[in-house]
C-alpha positions in Angstrom: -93.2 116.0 102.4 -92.5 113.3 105.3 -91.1 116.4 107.5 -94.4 118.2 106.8 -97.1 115.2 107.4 -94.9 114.3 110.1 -95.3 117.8 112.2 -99.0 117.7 111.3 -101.3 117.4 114.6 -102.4 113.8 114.2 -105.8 114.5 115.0 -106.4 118.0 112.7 -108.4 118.4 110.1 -105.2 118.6 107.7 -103.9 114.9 108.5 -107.5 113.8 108.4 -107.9 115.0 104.6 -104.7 112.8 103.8 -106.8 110.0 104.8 -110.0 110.5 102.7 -107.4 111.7 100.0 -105.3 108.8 99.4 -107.4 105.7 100.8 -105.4 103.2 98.9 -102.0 104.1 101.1 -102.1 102.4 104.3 -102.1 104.0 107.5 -98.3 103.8 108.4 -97.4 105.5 105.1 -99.8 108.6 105.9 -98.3 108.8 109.4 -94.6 108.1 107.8 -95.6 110.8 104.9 -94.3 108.4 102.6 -95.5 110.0 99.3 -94.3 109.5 96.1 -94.4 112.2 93.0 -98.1 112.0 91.4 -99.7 112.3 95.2 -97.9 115.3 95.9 -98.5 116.7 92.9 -102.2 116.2 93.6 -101.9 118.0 96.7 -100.3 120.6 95.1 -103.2 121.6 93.1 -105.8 120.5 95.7 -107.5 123.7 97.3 -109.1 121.8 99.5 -106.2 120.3 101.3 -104.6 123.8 101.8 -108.4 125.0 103.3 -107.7 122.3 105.7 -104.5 123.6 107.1 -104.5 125.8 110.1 -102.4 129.9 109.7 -98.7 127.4 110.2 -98.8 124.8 108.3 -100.5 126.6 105.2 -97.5 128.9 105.8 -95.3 125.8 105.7 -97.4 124.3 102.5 -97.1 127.9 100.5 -93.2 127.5 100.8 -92.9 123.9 100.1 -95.2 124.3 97.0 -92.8 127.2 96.0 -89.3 125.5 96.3 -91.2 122.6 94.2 -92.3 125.2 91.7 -89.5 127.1 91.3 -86.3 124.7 92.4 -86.9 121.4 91.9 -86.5 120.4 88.3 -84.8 121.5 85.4 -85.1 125.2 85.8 -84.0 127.2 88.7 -85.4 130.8 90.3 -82.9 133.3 90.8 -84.0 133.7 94.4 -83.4 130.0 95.0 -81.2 130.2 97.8 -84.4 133.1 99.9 -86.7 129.8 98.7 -84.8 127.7 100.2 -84.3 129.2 103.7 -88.0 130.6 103.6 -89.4 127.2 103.5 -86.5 126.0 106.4 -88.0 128.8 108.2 -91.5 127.8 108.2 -90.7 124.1 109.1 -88.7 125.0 111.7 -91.5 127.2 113.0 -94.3 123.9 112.6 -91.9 122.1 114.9 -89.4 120.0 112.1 -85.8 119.9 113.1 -84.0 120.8 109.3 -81.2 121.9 108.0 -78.6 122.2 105.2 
């Protein structure tokens, strides 16, 4: 999540919506993407947020919200691993320097 908010254009509509989402987290933790567990599951069921996202970083969103879905927590996908380098894939392509 802080490589995602991080790579958002400052001035979109996207980082915007974190704004009027969360306005009880102060500035510098929306810019840091400092986000615990409850906001991001928020976001995760928001439609609104992901309307706010231009063709990359909904690309980016989808596979984040996937890896959560399907690898993070007690059971694992069988297609883990194609999870995995999808979503590195999409945050390379939004500009986020990650790897393994």
């Amino acid at each position: 999540m802080k490589q995602f908010t991080r790579a958002l254009d400052k001035d979109g509509r996207c980082f915007n919506y974190l704004y009027r989402a969360f306005p009880r987290l102060t500035s510098e933790k929306v810019k840091a993407g400092i986000f615990d567990g409850p906001p991001i599951r928020k976001l995760i069921k928001d439609t609104e947020f992901q309307n706010s996202m231009n063709t990359p970083e909904c690309a980016t969103w989808k596979s984040f919200v996937q890896v959560v879905n399907n690898f993070l927590g007690n059971t694992k996908a069988a297609n883990h691993a194609r999870l995995i380098s999808t979503m590195i894939e999409a945050f390379q392509k939004l500009g986020c320097l990650m790897s393994i």
